[in-house]
FIKOLZA-1660 file (N, C-alpha, C; in steps of 0.1 Angstrom, whole numbers, plus 5000, padded with zeros to 4 digits):
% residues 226
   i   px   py   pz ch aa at
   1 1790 5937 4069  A  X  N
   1 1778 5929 4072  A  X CA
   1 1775 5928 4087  A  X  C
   2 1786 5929 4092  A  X  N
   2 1785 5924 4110  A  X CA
   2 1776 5940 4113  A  X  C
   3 1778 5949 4107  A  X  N
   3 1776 5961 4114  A  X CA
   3 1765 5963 4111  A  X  C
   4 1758 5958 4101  A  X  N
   4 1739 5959 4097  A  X CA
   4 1737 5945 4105  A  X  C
   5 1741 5937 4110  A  X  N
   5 1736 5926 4119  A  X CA
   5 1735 5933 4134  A  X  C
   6 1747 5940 4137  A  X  N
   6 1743 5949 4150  A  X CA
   6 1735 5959 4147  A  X  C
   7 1733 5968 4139  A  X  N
   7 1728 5981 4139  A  X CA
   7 1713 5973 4139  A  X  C
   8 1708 5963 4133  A  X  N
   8 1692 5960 4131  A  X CA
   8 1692 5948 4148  A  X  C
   9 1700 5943 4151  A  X  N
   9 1697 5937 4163  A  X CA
   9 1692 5946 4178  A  X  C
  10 1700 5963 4178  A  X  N
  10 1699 5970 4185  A  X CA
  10 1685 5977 4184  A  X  C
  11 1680 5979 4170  A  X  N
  11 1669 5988 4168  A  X CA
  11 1658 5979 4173  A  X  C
  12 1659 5966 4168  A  X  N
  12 1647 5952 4172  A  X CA
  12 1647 5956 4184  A  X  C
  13 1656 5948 4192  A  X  N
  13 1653 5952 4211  A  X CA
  13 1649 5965 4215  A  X  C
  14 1652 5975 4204  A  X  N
  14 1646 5990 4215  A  X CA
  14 1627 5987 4213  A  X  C
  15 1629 5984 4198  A  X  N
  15 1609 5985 4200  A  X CA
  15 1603 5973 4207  A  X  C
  16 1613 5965 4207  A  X  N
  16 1605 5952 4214  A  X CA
  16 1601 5957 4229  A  X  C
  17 1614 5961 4234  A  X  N
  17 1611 5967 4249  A  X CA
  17 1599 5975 4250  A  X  C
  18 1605 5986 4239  A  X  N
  18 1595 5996 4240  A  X CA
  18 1579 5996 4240  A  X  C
  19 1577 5988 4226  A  X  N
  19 1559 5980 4230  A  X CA
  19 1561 5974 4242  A  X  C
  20 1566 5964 4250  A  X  N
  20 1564 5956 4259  A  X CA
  20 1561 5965 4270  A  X  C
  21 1568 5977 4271  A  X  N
  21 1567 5985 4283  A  X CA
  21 1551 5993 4281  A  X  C
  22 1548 5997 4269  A  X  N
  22 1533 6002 4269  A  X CA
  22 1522 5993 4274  A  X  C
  23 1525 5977 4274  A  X  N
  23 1515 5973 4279  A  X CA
  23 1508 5963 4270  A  X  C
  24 1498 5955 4276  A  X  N
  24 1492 5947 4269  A  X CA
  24 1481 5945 4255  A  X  C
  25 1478 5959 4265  A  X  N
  25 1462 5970 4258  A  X CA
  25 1469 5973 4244  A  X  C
  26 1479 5975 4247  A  X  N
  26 1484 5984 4231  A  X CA
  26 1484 5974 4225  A  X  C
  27 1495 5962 4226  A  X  N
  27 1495 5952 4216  A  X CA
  27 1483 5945 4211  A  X  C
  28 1476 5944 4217  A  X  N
  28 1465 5938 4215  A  X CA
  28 1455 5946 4206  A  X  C
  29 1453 5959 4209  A  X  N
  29 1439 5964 4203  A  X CA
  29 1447 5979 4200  A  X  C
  30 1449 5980 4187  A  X  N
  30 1459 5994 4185  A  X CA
  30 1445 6008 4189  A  X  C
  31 1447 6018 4190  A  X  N
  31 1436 6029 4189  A  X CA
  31 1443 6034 4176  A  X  C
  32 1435 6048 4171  A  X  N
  32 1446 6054 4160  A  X CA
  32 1462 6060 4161  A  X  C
  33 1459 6065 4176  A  X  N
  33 1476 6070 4183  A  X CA
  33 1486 6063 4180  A  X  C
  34 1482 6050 4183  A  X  N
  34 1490 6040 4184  A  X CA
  34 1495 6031 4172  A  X  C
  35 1480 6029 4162  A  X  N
  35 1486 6027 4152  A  X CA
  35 1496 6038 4144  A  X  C
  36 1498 6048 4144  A  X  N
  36 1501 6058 4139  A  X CA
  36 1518 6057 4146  A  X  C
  37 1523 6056 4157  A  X  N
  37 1532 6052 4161  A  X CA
  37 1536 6038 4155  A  X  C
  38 1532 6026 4157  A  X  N
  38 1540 6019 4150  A  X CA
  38 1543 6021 4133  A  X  C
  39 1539 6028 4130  A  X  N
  39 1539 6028 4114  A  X CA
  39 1551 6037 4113  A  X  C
  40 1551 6050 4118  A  X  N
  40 1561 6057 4121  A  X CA
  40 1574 6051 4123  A  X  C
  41 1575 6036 4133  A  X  N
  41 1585 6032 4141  A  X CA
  41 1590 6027 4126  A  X  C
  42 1579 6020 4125  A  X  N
  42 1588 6009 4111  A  X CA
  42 1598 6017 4101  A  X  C
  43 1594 6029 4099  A  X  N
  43 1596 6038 4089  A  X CA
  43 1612 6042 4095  A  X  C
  44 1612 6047 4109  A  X  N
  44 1624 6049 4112  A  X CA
  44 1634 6038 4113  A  X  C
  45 1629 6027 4117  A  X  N
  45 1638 6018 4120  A  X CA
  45 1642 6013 4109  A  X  C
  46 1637 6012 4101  A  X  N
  46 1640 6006 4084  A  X CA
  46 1653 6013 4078  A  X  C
  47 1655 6028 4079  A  X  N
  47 1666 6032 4071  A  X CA
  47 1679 6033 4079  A  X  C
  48 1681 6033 4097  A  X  N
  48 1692 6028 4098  A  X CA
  48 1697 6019 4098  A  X  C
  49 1687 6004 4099  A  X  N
  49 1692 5994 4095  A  X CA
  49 1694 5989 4080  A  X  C
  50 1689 6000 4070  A  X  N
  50 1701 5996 4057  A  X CA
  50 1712 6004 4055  A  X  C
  51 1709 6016 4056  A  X  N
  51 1724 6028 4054  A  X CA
  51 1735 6026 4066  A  X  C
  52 1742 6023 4062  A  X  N
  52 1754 6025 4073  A  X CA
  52 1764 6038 4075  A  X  C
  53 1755 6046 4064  A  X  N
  53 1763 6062 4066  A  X CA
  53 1753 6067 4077  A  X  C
  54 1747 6061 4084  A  X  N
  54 1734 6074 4090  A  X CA
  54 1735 6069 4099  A  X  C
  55 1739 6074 4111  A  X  N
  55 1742 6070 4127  A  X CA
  55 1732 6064 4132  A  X  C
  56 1741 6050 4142  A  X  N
  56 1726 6048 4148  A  X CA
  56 1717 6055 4158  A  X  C
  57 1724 6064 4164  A  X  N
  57 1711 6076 4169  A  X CA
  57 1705 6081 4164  A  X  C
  58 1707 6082 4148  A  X  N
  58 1696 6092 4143  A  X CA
  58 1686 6079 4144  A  X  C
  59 1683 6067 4144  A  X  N
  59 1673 6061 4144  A  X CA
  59 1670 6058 4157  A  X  C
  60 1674 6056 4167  A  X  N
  60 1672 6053 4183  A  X CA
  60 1668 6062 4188  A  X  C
  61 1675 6078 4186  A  X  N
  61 1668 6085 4196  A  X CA
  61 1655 6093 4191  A  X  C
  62 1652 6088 4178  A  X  N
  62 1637 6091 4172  A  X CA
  62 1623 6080 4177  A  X  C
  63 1629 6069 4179  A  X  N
  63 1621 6053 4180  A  X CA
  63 1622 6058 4198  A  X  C
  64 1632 6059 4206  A  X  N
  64 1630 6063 4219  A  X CA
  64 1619 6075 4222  A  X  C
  65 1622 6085 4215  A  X  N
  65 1610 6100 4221  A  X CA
  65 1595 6094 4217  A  X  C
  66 1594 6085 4205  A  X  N
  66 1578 6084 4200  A  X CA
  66 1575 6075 4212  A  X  C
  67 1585 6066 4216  A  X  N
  67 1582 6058 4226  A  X CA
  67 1577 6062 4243  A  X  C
  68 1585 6071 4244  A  X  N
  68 1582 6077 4257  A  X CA
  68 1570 6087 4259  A  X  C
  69 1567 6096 4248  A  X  N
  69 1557 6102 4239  A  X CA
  69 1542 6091 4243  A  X  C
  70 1545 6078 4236  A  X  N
  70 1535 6072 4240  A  X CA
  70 1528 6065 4249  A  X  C
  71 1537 6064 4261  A  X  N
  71 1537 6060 4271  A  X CA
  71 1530 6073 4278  A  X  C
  72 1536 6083 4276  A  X  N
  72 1529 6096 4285  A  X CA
  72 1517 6098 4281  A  X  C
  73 1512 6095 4261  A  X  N
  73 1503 6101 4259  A  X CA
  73 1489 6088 4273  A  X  C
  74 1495 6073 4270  A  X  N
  74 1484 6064 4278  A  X CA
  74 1485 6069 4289  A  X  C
  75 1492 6072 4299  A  X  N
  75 1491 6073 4310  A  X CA
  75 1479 6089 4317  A  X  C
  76 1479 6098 4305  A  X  N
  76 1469 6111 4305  A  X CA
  76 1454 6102 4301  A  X  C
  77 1461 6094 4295  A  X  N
  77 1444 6088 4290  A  X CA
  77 1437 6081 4299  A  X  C
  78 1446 6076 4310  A  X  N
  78 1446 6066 4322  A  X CA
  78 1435 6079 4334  A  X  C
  79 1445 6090 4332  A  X  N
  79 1438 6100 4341  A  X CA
  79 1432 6107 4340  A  X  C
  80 1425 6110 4326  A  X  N
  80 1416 6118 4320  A  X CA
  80 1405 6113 4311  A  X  C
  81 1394 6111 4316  A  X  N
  81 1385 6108 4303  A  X CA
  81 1385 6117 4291  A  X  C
  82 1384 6136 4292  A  X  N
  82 1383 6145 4284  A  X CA
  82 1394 6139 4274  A  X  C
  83 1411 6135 4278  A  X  N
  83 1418 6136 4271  A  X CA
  83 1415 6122 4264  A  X  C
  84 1411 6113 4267  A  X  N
  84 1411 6100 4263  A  X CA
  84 1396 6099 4250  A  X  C
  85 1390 6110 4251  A  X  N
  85 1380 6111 4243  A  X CA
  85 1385 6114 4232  A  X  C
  86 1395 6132 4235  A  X  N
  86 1401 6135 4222  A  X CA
  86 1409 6132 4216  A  X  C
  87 1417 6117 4223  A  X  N
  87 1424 6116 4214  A  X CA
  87 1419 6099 4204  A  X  C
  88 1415 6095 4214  A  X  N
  88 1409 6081 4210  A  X CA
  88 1391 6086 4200  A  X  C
  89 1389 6092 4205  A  X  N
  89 1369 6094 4202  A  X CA
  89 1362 6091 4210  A  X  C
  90 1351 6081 4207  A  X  N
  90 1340 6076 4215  A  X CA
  90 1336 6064 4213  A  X  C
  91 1330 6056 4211  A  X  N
  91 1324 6044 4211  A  X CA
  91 1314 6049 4200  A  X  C
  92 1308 6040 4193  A  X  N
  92 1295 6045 4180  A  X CA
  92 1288 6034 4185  A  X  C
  93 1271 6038 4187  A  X  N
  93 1264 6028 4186  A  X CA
  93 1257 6031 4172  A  X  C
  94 1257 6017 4165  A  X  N
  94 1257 6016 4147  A  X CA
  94 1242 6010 4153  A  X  C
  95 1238 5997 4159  A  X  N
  95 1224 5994 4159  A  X CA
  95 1221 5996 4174  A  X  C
  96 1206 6003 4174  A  X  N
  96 1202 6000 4190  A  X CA
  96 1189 6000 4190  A  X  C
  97 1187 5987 4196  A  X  N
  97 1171 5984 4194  A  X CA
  97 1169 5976 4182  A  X  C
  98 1181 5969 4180  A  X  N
  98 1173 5962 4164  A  X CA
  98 1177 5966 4153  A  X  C
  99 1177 5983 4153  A  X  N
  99 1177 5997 4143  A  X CA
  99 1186 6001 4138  A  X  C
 100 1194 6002 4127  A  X  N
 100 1203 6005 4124  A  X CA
 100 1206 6025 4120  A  X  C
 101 1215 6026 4129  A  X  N
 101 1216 6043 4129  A  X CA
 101 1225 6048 4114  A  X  C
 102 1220 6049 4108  A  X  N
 102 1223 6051 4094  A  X CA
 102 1233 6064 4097  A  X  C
 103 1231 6075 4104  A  X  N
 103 1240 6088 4107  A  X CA
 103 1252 6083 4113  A  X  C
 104 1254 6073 4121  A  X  N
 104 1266 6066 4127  A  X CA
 104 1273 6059 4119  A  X  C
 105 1268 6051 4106  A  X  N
 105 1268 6042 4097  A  X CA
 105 1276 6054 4091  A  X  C
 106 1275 6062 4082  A  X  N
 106 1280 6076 4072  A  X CA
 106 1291 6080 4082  A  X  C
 107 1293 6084 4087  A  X  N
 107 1298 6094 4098  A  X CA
 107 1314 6085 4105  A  X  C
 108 1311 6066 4104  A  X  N
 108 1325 6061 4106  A  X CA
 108 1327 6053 4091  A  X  C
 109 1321 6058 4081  A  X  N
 109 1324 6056 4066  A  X CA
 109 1322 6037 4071  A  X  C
 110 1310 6032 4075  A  X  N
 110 1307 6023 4076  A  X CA
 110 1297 6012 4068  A  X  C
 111 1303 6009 4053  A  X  N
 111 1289 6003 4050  A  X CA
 111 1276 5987 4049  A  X  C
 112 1268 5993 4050  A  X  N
 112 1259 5980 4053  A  X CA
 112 1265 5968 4052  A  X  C
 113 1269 5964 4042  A  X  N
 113 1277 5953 4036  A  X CA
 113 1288 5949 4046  A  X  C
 114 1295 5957 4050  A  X  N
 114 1309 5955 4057  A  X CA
 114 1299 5949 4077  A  X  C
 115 1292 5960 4081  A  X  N
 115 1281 5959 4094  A  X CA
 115 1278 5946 4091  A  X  C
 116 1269 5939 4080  A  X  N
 116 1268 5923 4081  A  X CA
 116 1275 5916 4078  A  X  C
 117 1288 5917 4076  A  X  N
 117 1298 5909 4072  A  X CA
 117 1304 5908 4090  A  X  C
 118 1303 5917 4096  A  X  N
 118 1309 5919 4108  A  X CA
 118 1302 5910 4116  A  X  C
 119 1286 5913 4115  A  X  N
 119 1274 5902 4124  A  X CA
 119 1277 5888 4122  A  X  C
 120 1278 5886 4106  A  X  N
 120 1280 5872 4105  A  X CA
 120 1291 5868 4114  A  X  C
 121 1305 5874 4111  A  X  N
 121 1318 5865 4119  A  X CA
 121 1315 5867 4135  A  X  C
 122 1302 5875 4142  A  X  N
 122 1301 5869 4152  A  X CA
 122 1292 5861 4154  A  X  C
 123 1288 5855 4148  A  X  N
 123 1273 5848 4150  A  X CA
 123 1258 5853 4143  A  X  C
 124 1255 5865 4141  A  X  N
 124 1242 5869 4138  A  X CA
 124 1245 5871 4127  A  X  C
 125 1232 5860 4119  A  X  N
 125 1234 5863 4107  A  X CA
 125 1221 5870 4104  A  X  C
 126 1213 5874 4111  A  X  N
 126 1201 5886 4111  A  X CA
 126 1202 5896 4119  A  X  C
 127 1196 5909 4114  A  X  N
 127 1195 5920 4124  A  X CA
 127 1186 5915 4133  A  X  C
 128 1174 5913 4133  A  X  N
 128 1165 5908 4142  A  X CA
 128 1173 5904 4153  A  X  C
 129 1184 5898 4160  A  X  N
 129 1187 5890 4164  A  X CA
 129 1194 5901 4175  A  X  C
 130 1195 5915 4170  A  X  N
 130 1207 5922 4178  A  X CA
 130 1202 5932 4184  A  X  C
 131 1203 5936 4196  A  X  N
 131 1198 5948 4202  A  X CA
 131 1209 5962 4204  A  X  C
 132 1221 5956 4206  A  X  N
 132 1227 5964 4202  A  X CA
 132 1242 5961 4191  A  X  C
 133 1247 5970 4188  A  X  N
 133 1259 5969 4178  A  X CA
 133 1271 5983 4181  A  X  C
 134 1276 5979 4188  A  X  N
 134 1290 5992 4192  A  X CA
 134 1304 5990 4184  A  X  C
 135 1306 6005 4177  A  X  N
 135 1318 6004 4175  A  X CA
 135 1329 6006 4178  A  X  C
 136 1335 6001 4186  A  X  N
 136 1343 6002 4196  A  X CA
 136 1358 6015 4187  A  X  C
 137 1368 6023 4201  A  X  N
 137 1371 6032 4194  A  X CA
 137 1384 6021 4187  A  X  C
 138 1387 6011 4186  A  X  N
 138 1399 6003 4181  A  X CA
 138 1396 5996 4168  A  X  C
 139 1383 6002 4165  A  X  N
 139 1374 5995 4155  A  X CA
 139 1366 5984 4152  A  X  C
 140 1366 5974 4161  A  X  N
 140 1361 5962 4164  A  X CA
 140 1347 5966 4170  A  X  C
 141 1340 5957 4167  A  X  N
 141 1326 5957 4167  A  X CA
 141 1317 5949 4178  A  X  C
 142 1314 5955 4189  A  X  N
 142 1306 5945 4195  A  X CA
 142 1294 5943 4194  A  X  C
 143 1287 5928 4198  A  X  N
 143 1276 5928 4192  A  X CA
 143 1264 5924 4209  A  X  C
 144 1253 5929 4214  A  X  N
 144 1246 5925 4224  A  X CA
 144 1232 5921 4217  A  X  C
 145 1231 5908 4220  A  X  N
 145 1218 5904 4210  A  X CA
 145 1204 5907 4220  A  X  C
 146 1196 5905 4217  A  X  N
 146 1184 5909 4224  A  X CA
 146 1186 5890 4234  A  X  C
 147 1177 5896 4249  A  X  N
 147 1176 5886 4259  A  X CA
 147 1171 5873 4249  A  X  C
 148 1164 5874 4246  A  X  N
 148 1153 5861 4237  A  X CA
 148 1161 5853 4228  A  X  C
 149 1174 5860 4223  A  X  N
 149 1186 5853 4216  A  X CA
 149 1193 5852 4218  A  X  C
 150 1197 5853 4239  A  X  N
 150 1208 5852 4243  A  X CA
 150 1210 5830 4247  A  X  C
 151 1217 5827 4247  A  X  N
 151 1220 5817 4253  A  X CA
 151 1215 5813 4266  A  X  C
 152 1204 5806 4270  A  X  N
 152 1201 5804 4288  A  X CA
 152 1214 5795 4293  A  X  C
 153 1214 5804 4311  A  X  N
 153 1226 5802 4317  A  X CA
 153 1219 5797 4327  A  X  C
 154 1223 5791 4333  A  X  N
 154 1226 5784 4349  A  X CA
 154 1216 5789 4357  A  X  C
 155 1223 5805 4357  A  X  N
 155 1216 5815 4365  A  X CA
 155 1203 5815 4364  A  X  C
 156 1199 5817 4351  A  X  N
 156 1182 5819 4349  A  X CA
 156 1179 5806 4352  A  X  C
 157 1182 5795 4351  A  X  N
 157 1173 5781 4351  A  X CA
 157 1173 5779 4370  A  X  C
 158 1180 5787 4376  A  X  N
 158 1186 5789 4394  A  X CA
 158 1187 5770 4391  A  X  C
 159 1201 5772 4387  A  X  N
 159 1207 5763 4388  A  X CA
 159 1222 5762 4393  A  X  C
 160 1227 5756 4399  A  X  N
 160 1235 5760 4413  A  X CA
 160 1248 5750 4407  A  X  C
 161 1255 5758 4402  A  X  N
 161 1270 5750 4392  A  X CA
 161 1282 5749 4401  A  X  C
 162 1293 5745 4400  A  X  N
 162 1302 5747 4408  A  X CA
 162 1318 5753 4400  A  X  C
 163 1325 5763 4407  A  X  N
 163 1330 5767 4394  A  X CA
 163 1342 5759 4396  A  X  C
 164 1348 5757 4382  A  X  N
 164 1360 5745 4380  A  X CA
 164 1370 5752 4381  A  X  C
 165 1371 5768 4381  A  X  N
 165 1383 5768 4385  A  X CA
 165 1396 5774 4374  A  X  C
 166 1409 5781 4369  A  X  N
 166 1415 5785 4362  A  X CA
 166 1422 5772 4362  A  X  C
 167 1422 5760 4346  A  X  N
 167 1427 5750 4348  A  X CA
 167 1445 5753 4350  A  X  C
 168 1455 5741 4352  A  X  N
 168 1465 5743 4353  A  X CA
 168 1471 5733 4343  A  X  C
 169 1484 5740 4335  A  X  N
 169 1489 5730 4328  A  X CA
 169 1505 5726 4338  A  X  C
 170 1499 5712 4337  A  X  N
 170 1510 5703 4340  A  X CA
 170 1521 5698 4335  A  X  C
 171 1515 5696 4322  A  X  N
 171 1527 5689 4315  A  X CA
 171 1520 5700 4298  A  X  C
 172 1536 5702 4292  A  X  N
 172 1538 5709 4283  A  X CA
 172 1541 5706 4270  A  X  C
 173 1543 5699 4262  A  X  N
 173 1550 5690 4251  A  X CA
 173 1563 5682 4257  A  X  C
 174 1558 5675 4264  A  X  N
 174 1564 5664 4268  A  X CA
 174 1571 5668 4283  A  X  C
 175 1570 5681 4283  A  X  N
 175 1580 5690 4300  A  X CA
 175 1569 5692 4312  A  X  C
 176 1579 5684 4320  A  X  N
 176 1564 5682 4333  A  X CA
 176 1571 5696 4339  A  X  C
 177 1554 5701 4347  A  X  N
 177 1557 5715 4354  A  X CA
 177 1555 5708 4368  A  X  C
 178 1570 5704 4372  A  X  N
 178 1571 5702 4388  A  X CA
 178 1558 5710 4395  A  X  C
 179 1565 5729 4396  A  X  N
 179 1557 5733 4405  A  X CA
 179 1547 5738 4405  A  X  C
 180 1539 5737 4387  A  X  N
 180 1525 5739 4384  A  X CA
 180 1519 5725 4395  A  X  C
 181 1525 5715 4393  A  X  N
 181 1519 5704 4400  A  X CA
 181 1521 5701 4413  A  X  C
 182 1527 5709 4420  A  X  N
 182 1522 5712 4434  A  X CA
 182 1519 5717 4438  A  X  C
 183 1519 5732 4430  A  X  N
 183 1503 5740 4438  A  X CA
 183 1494 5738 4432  A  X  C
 184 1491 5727 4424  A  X  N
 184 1477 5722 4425  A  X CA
 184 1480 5705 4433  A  X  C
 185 1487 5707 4444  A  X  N
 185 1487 5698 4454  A  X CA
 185 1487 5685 4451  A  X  C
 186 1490 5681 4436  A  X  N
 186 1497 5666 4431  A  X CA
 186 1506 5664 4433  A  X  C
 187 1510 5650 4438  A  X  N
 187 1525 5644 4432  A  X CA
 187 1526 5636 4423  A  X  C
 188 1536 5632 4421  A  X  N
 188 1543 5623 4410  A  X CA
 188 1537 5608 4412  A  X  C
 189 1528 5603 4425  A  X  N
 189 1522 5593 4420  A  X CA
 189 1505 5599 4411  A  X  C
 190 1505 5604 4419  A  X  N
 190 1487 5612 4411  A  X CA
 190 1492 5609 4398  A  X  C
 191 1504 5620 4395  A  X  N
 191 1512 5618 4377  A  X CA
 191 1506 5601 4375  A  X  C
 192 1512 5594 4379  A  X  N
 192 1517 5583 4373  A  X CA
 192 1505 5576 4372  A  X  C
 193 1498 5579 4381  A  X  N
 193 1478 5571 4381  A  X CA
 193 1475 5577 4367  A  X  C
 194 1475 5589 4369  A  X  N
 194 1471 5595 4349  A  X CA
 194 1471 5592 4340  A  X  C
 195 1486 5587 4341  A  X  N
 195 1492 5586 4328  A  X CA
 195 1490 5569 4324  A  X  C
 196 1491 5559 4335  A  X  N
 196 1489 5546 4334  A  X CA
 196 1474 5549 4329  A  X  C
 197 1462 5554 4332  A  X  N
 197 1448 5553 4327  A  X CA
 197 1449 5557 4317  A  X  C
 198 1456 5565 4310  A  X  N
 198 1453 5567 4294  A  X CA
 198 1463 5563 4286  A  X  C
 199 1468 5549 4292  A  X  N
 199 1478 5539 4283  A  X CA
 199 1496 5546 4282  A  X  C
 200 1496 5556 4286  A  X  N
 200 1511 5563 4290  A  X CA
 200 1518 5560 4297  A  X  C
 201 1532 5561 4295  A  X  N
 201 1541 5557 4306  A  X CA
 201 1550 5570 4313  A  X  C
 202 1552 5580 4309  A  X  N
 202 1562 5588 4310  A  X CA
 202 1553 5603 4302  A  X  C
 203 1558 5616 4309  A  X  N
 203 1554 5624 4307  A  X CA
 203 1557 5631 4292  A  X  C
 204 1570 5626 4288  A  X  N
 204 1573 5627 4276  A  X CA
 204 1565 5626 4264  A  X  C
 205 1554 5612 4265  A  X  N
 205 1546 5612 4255  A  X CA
 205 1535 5618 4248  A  X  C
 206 1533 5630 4265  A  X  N
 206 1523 5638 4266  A  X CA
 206 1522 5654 4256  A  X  C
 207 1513 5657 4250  A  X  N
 207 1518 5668 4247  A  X CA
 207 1512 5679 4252  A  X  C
 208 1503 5680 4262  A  X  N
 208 1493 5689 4274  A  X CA
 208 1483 5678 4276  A  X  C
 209 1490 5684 4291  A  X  N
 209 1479 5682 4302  A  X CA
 209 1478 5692 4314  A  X  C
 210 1462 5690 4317  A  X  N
 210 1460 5706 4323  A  X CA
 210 1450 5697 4334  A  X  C
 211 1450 5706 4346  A  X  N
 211 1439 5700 4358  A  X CA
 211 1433 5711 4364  A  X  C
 212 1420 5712 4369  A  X  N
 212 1417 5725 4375  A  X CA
 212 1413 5721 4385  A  X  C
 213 1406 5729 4396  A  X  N
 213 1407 5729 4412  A  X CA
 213 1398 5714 4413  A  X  C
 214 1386 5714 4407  A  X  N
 214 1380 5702 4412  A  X CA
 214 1386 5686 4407  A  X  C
 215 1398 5687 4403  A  X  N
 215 1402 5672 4400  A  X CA
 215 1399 5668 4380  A  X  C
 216 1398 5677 4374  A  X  N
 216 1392 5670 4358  A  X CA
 216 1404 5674 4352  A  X  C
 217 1408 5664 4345  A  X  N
 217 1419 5664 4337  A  X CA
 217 1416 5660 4323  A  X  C
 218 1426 5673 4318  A  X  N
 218 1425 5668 4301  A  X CA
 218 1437 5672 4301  A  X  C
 219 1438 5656 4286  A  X  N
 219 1451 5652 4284  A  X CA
 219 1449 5649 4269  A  X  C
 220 1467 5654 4264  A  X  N
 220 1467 5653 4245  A  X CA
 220 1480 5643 4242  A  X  C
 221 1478 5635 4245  A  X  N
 221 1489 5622 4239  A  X CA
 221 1496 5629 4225  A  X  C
 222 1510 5627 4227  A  X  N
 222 1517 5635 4213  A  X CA
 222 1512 5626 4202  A  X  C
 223 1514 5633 4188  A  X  N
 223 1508 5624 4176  A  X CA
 223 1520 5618 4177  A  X  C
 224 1514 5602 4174  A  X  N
 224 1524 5587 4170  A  X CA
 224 1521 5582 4186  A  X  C
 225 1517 5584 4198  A  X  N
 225 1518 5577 4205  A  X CA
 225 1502 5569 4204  A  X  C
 226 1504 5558 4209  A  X  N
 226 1491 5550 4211  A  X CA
 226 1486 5551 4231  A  X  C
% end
């Protein structure tokens, strides 16, 4: 038993590293390469961690080459558009102008039904509403609505805002961040002015709080405290 507790402990950390070393991009938004590699991984890693007749190299130094494999193949894609085309594709624009490209629709086996299912979970629940519609090569779908359905901003109304800034969390489920809270230039009385205004005594009670450059603070009192 100890020895399928090591053999599956060792194979975990190699792919953990191993995604972690590809990068953020991968975890987040697979392309087909990539999904095609994890699926692989799972497949390898799976039977040395049940057979204990089958060395652990034969599963490591298979999960290692796809790994390094894929790291080389991003980094060609990093410096090559040509190669980043063939191996990822292109982008599809499915609507432009309103219009739905029916040959784009066929072509990524796309159908109507699924396209407005997609509008709806972003907000449009009419075509009218979209000027464009891209299908991104990770499969995800973006949507650019026509100007007349966009949201008015600041900018258009020349309206002169001031920006607030990447807020900062201070305190964490109950753990004050000393030195988040001195480079945002607080001390421990500022803390204590806070916490007395919204009936708190101790950071403990807190379960986040965050402040950003101009002074606004928001704060989440843990559930049960008054």
């Amino acid at each position: 038993m100890s020895v399928v507790l090591i053999r599956t402990v060792v194979l975990y950390l190699l792919i953990v590293i191993g995604l972690r070393l590809m990068g953020k991009r991968q975890l987040g938004e697979l392309e087909p390469a990539e999904l095609t590699l994890a699926l692989i991984i799972a497949d390898l890693a799976s039977v040395p961690m049940q057979a204990n007749g089958i060395p652990l190299l034969s599963g490591v130094i298979p999960i290692a080459t796809l790994l390094c494999l894929s790291t080389i193949l991003s980094v060609l894609c990093t410096k090559s558009i040509r190669f980043r085309t063939l191996l990822c594709g292109r982008p599809s624009v499915i609507i432009e102008d309103g219009v739905i490209a029916e040959r784009e629709l066929r072509r990524n086996r796309l159908t109507v039904d699924e396209l407005l299912e997609e509008l709806r979970i972003q907000g449009y629940a009419e075509l009218s509403a979209v000027k464009f519609a891209i299908l991104e090569t990770n499969g995800q779908l973006s949507v650019l609505p026509f100007t007349a359905q966009s949201p008015t901003t600041p900018a258009q109304m020349k309206i002169k805002v001031e920006e607030p800034g990447l807020p900062t969390i201070i305190i964490s489920d109950g753990r004050l961040l000393i030195r988040s809270m001195r480079d945002q230039g607080r001390d421990e009385t500022w803390l204590a002015r806070q916490l007395s205004a919204r009936g708190l005594s101790s950071p403990e009670e807190v379960f986040l709080m965050t402040v950003d450059r101009r002074g606004n603070v928001f704060c989440v009192p843990k559930e049960g405290v008054k």
